[in-house]
DRENDO-1510 file (C-alpha; in Angstrom, 1 decimal, always signed):
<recs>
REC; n; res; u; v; w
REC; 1; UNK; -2.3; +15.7; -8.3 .
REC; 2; UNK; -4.4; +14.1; -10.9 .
REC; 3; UNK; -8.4; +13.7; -10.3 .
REC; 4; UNK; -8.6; +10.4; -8.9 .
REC; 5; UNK; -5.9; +11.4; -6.4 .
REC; 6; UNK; -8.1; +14.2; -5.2 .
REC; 7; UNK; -11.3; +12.6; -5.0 .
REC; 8; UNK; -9.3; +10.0; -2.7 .
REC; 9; UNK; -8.1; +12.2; -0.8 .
REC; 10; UNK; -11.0; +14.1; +0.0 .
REC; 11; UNK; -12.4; +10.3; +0.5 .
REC; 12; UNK; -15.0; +11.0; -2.0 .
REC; 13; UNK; -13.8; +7.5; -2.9 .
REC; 14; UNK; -12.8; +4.5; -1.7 .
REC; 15; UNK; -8.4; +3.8; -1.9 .
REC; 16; UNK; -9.2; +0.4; -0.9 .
REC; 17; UNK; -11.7; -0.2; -3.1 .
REC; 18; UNK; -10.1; +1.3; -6.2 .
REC; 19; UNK; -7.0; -0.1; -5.3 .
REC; 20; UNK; -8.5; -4.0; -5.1 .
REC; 21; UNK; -10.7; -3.4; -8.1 .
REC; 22; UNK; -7.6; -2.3; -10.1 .
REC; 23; UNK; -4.9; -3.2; -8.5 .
REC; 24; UNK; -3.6; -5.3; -11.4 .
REC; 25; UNK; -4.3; -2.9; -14.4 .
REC; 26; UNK; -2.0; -0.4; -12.3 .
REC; 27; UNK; +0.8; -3.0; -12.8 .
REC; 28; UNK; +0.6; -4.6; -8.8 .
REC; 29; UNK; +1.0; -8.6; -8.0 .
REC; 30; UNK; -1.9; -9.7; -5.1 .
REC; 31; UNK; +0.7; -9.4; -2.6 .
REC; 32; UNK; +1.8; -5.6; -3.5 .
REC; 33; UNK; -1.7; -4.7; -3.6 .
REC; 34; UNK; -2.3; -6.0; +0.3 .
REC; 35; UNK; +0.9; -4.5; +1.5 .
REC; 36; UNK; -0.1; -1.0; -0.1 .
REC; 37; UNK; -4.0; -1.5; +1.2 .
REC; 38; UNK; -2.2; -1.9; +4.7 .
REC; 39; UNK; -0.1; +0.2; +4.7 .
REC; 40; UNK; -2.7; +3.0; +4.1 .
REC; 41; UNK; -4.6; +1.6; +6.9 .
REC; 42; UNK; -1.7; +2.2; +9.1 .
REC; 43; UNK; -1.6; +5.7; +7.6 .
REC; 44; UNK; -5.4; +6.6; +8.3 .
REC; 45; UNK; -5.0; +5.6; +12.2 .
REC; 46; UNK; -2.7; +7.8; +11.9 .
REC; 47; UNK; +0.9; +4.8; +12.4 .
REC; 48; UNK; +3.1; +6.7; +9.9 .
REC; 49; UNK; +6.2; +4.9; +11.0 .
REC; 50; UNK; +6.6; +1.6; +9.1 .
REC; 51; UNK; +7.3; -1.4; +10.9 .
REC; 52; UNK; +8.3; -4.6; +9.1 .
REC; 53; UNK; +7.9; -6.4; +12.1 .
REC; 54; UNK; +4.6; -5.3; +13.3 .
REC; 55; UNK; +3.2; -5.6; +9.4 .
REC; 56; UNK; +4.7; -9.1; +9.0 .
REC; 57; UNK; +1.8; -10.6; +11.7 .
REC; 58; UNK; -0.4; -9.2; +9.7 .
REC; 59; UNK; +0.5; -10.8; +6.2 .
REC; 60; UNK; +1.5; -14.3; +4.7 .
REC; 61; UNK; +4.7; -13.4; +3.8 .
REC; 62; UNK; +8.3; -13.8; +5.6 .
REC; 63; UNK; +9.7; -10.9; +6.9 .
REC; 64; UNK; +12.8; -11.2; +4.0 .
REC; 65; UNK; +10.1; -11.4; +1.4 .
REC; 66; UNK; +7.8; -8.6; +2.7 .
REC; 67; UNK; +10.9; -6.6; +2.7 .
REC; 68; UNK; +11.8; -7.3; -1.0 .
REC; 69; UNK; +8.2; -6.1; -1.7 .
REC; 70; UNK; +8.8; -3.4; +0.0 .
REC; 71; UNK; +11.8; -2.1; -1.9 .
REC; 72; UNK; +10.1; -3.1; -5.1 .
REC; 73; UNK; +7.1; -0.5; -4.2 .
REC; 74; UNK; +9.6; +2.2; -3.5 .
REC; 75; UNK; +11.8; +1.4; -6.3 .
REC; 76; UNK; +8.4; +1.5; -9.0 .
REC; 77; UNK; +6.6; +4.6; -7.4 .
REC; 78; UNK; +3.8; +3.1; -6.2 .
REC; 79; UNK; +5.0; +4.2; -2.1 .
REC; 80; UNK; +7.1; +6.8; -0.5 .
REC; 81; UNK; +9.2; +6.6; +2.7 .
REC; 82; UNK; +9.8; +9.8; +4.6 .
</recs>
């Protein structure tokens, strides 16, 4: 785990923050970089289990579209499904 990793994890800084700040040197489009925020939201009220339903009412995109970004996220690294 690299140093930023840790200093996130022990929420010595912000994921959100860091995330929107740089979300497009890290290689993310404005809509990757909302999924991933909310889906870490999810994560820190403790919802682990991804819904594409539920997380469609909460973003602009169609639920085909959201999916497609989803795969993308998986497919490039940036997320994990367990």
């Amino acid at each position: 785990m690299n140093s930023i990793a840790k200093l996130i994890k022990a929420k010595t800084i912000d994921f959100t923050q860091v995330l929107i700040k740089h979300y497009k040197a890290i290689g993310l489009s404005e809509a990757e970089a909302v999924i991933v925020a909310k889906l870490y939201y999810l994560a820190e009220e403790n919802d682990n289990f991804l819904s594409i339903e539920k997380l469609v009412e909460e973003v602009t995109l169609k639920e085909e579209e959201l999916s497609m970004e989803i795969i993308n996220l998986v497919s490039n690294g940036y997320i994990e499904l367990s």
